[in-house]
N, C-alpha and C positions, 0 to 999 in steps of 0.2 A: 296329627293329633298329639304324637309326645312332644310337638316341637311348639303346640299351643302349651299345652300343661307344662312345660318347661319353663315358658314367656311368663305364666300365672303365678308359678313361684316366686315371682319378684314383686308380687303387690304387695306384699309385709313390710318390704322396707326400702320401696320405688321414692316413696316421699324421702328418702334418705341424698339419692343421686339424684335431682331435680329442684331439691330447696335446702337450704339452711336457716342460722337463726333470722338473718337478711331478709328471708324470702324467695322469691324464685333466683337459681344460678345465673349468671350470667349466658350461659349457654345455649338454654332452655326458650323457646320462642311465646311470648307475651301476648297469650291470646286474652287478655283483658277479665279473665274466669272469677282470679283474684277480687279485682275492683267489683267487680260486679255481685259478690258475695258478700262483700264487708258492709254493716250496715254503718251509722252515723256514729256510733260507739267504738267504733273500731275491732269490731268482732265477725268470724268469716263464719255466717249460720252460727253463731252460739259459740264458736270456738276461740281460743285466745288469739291466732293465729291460722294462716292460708296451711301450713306446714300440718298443724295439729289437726285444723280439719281433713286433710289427705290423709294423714296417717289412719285415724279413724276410720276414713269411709272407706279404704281400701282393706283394711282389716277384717272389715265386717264383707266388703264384698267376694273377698278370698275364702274366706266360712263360708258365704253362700253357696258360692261356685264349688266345693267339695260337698257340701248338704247334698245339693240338686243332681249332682250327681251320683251319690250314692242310694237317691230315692230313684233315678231311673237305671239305676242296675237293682233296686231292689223294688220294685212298686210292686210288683205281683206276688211280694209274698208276705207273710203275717202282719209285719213290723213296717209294708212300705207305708201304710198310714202314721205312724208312729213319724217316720224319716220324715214326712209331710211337714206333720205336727211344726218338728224342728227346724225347718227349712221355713217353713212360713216366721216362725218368729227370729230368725238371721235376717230374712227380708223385710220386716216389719223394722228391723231398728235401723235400716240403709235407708227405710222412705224415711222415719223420724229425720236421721242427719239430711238428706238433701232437699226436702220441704221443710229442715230448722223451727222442726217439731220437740225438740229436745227439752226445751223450757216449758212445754204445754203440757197439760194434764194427759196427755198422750202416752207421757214418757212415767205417767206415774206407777209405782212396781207392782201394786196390788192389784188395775186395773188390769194390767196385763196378764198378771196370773190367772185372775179368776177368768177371764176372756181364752187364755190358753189352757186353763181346766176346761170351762164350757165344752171349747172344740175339741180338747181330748177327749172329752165320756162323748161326744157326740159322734167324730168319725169311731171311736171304738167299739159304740154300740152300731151304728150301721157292719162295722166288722165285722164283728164275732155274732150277728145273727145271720152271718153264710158261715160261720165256719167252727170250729170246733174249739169250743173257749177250755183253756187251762192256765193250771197256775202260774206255768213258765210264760204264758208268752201274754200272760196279764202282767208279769216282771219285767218281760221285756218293753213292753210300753210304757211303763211307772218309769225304768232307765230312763228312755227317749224322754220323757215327760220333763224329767229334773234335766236333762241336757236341751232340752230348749227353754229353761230358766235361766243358765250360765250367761246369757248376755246381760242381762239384769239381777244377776244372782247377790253382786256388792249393794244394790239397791234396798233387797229385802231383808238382810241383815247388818246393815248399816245405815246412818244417816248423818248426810252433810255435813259436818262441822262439830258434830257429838262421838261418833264411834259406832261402836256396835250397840242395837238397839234394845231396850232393857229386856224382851222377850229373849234373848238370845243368850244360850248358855254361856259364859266366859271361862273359856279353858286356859288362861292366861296367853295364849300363840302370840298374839300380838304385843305383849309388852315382852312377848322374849324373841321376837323378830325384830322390836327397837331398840336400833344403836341409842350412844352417849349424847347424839346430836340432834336424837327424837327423828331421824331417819328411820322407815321400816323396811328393810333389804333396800336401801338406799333410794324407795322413794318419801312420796312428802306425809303419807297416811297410809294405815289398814286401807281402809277402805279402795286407795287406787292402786295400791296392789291386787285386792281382789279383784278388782276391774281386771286390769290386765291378765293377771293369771287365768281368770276365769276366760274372757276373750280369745286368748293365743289356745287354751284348752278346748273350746269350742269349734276354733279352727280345724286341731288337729283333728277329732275326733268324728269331724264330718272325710276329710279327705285319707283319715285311714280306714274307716270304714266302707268307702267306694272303695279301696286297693283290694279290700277281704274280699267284696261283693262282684268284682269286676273280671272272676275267673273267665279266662276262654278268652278274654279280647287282648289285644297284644302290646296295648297302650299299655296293658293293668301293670307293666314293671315301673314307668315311670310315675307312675302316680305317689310312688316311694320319695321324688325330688318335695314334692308341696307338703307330704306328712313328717319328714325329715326335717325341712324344714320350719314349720310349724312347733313340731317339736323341741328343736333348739332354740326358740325363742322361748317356751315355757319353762326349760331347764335356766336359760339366760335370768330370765324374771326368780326363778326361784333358790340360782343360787349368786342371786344380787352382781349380776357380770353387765348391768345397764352401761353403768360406766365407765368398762374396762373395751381391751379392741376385743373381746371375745363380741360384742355388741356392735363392732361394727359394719359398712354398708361392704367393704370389700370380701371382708372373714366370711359373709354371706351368699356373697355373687362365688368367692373362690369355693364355697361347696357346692355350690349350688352347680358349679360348672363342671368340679370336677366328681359329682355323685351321677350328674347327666351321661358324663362320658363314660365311667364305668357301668352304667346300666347299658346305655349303646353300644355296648363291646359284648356283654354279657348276651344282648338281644338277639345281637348281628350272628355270635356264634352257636346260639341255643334257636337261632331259628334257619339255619341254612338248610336248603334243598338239598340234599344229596345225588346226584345225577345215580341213576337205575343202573344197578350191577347187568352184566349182557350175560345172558344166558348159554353156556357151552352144550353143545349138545352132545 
């Protein structure tokens, strides 16, 4: 199990050691996935590139894989409908990307909302008519609620080629996060910033919340490699290190390798048997 969750920590940035701006490495075996994706435009499902589409879809499937599990270390208690909530819409934007659902009104920000309110008041009220309704743990699902908007969270306060949308208050962030080059932390808009920040934050906050939930099982230290790194990707995006080596594929695998081994040292000796002291009589 830590030697899976170990393997998992490499989906954020696998598209990194298997493709460049070329496309797949030379190294890498040509199972034909590519071709078979790009349509007559030269787009792979919607994406500019085989590269970008990987990046994506393995992002979002990395937030899943910590969602889902942090909903089955926690289902049986108040908020595991809440975790649901959230896990269903990380998995709803994996089926958009691989049925190339992205351009369809599928993908539109409002449908989704009101579609994931609906089934918020819906599992909440089957909830709390077993069990005992308060204000805290009506907060705690309002939390969960706004953390399963974050994958489309740039959608509803932003649009396309405009900015942020005129409903939305302007606190100036964005004209003081753009450089002289009209770079915003060194990408190309607000707007894909938000994306990404909000996505690597979504990530994180499914696989640190299994690590909380996950007391008693012995996996639960390593679960610290995927929310660590997770994390460093958000800190990456938000203090603009895209395109410095702090961003890159190696700086990642070398923590990723050496955070594994000091949790496997920590485990090995905070979980030794101690052979039974012999009793003198």
């Amino acid at each position: 199990m830590a030697l899976a969750i170990i393997g998992l920590s490499t989906l954020p940035y696998l598209h990194d050691f298997i493709t460049d701006a070329d496309g797949l490495k030379s190294w890498v075996p040509n199972l034909g996935i590519e071709s078979v994706l790009t349509d007559a435009n030269g787009k792979v499902h919607g994406f500019s590139t085989y590269r970008v589409f990987l990046y994506t879809l393995l992002i979002f499937v990395f937030a899943c894989i910590g969602w889902a599990g942090w909903y089955q270390s926690a289902r049986s208690k108040y908020y595991g409908g809440g975790i649901f909530l959230v896990l269903t819409s990380g998995a709803y934007h994996v089926a958009l990307i691989l049925f190339d659902l992205r351009k369809t009104a599928f993908n539109e920000a409002w449908p989704k909302f009101f579609v994931l309110l609906g089934l918020a008041v819906f599992m909440g009220y089957l909830w709390f008519r077993q069990n005992k309704l308060s204000f805290r743990r009506i907060l705690v699902w309002a939390v969960l609620f706004i953390m399963a908007l974050l994958p489309f969270f740039h959608d509803i306060i932003t649009e396309r080629g405009v900015g942020l949308r005129p409903w939305v208050p302007n606190f100036g962030i964005e004209q003081m996060l753009t450089d002289s080059e009209g770079y915003v932390r060194g990408l190309g808009s607000y707007r894909v910033l938000v994306y990404l920040f909000c996505i690597y934050l979504f990530s994180h906050l499914g696989w640190i919340g299994w690590f909380f939930d996950a007391r008693g099982r012995k996996f639960r230290p390593f679960l610290m490699v995927p929310a660590a790194l997770s994390f460093y990707q958000v800190v990456v995006i938000a203090m603009s290190w895209r395109e410095t080596e702090f961003n890159s594929p190696n700086i990642k695998l070398y923590i990723t390798i050496g955070l594994s081994v000091l949790l496997a040292i920590n485990f090995y000796y905070n979980n030794k048997v101690s052979p039974k002291a012999s009793i003198v009589a």
